[in-house]
N, C-alpha and C positions, 0 to 999 in steps of 0.2 A: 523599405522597412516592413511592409506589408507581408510580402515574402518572406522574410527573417522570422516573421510572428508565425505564418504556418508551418514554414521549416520546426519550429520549436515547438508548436503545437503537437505540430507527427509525432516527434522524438519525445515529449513528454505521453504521449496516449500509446504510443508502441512501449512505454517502459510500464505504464501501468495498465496494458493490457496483459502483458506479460506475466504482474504481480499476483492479478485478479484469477488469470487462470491458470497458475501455481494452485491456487486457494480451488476454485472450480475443479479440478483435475484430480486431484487429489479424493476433493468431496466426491467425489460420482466414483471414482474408484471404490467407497470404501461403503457407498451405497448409501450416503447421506442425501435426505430431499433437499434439491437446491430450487427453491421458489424464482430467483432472478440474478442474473448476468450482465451487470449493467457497468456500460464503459462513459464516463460521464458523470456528472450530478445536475438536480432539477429537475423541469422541468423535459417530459416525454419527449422525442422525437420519432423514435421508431421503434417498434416490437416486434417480435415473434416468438410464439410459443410454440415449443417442441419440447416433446415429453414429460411436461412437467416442467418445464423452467423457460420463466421468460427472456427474452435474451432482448436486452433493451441500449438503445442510445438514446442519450440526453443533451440538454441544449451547452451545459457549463463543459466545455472538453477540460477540464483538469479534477482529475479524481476517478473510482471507478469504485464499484463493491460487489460482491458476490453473498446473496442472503441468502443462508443456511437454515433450513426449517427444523426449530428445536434447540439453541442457542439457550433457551430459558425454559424452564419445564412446563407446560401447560396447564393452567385451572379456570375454574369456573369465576374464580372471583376477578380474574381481570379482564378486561371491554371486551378485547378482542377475541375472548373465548367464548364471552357468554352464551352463544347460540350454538355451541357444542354439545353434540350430547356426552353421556358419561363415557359410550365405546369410543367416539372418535377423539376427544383427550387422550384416552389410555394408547390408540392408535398413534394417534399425533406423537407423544412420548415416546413410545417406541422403536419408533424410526428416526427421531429427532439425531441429531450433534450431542447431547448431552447424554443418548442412548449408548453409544459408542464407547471404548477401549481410551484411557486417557492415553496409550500410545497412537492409537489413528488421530484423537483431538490435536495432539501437539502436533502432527505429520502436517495435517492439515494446516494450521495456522502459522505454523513453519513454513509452508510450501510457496508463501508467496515472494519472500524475503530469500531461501534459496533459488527460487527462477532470477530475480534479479543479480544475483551472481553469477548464476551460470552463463548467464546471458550476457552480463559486463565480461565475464572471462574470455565468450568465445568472440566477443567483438574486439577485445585486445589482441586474439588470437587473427583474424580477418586482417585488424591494421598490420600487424607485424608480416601476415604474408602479402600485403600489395605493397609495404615498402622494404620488402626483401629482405627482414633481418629473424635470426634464428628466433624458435616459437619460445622457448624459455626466455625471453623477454615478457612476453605476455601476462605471465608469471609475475615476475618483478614488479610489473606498472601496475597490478592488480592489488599488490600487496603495498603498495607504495599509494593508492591514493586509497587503501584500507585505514592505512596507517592515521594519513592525512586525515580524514573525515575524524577519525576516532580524536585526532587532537583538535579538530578544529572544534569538536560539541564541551571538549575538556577546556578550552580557551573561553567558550561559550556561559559555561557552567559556574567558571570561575573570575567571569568579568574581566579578563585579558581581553577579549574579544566583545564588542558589544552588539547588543538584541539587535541594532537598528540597521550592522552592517549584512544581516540576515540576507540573502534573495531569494526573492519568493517568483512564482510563477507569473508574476503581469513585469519583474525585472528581468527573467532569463532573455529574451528576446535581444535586449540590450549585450549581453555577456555574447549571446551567439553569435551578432551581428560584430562587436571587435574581434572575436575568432577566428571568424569568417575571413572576415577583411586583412588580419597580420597571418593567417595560416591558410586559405582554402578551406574547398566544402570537406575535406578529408579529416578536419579535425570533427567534424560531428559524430565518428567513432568514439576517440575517446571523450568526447563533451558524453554521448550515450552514456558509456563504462563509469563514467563518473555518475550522471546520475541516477545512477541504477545502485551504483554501492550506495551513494548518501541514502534515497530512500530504502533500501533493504535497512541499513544501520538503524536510521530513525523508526522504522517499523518494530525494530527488534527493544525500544526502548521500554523499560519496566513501566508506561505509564496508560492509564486505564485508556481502553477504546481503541488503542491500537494493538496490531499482533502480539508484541511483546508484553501487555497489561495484562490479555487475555491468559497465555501462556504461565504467566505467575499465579493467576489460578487455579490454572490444569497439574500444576508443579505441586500446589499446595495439598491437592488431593492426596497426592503420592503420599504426603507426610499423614493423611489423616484430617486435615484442616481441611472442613467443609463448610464453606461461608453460602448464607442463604442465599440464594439465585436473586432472590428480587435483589435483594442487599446489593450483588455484584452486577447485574446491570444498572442500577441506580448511581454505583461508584463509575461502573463506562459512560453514561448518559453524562455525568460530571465530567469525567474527561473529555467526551466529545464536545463539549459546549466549549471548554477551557480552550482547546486545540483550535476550537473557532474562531475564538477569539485570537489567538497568537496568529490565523492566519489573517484578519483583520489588520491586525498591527503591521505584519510583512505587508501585505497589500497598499498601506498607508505609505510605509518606507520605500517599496516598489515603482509607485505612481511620482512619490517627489522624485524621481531618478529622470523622471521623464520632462517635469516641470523646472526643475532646478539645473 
């Protein structure tokens, strides 16, 4: 089982290393300051900095982030400024994420959620050539567990499906190891391609702190509606807590999978 868990580990940190630098790749194309690269969450394990952005691995291997310097406009009245002077605010601003074209913001925040598709696509694309069957399948299964996800959140939302049958990252392990065991290590392609589309979807959802929250912001501008900054990280900082919580709960439901 032990094995099981790193197998799973890999394929959960190759999916969101993938996600991360959609998001990275993009940013440095479009010449936004990226302060750190980080595959992991917690506490530090390893660093290095080059050019300007730290590139870091952390102790917890599920999750990863990419901080963008200039997300929220800079001033004097909050902490982390106070020892700025007045040129390097207006500097810091300038270059910032929020300096930018609302079409490179959406590109960008977009970019993580498109790599996970491209990526699911071309590894449905890989299965179908090692078990020899035409590439427009690949196609078909992509849009088939598109489909799937999309009803599985609507089953969710609508209490057909309940909170608790959720799996989260300390139950995948379990899910990989019966895969494993009734199919061979070949299905950890499409176990990949699966969850590469559920986290793309789930990223793309309208709720604050994730891609999709962000993005309803950047949409808003388009129409004219300009919601104060602090305002709108204060509503992501609520979402992010909330989403901590829901992983808690999966994490709770996850653990009796093991005990029960």
């Amino acid at each position: 089982m032990f094995f099981i868990v790193i197998v799973t580990l890999l394929v959960l940190s190759l999916i969101i290393f993938l996600h991360e630098f959609g998001h990275f790749y993009t940013a440095k194309k479009f010449n936004m300051p990226v302060s750190e690269f980080s595959i992991g969450m917690g506490p530090l394990i390893y660093s290095k900095l080059k050019n300007g952005t730290q590139y870091s691995l952390r102790a917890v291997p599920i999750g990863g982030y990419v901080l963008i310097d200039g997300m929220v406009e800079a001033s004097k009245e909050d902490k982390e400024f106070k020892d700025y002077t007045d040129e390097e605010i207006i500097e810091y601003n300038s270059k910032g994420f929020m300096s930018h074209s609302k079409l490179e913001k959406i590109i960008v925040l977009l970019a993580g959620v498109i790599m996970n598709f491209i990526t699911a696509l071309i590894a449905f694309v890989i299965l179908m050539l090692i078990t020899g069957q035409p590439i427009i399948n690949a196609f078909y299964m992509f849009a088939k567990v598109f489909g799937a996800t999309f009803m599985g959140l609507k089953m969710l939302l609508t209490g057909a499906a309940k909170a608790k049958e959720m799996v989260g990252p300390v139950g995948l392990p379990l899910v990989f190891a019966e895969q494993i065991k009734t199919q061979g290590y070949l299905v950890l392609i499409p176990l990949f391609s699966l969850l590469s589309i559920n986290i793309g979807i789930l990223n793309l959802l309208p709720i604050p702190a994730l891609d999709g929250g962000r993005i309803i912001f950047v949409l808003l501008e388009f129409f004219g509606i300009k919601l104060n900054k602090k305002l709108e990280e204060r509503i992501h900082t609520i979402g992010m807590i909330l989403l901590l919580l829901l992983m808690v709960f999966v994490l709770f439901n996850d653990v009796k999978k093991y005990i029960f």
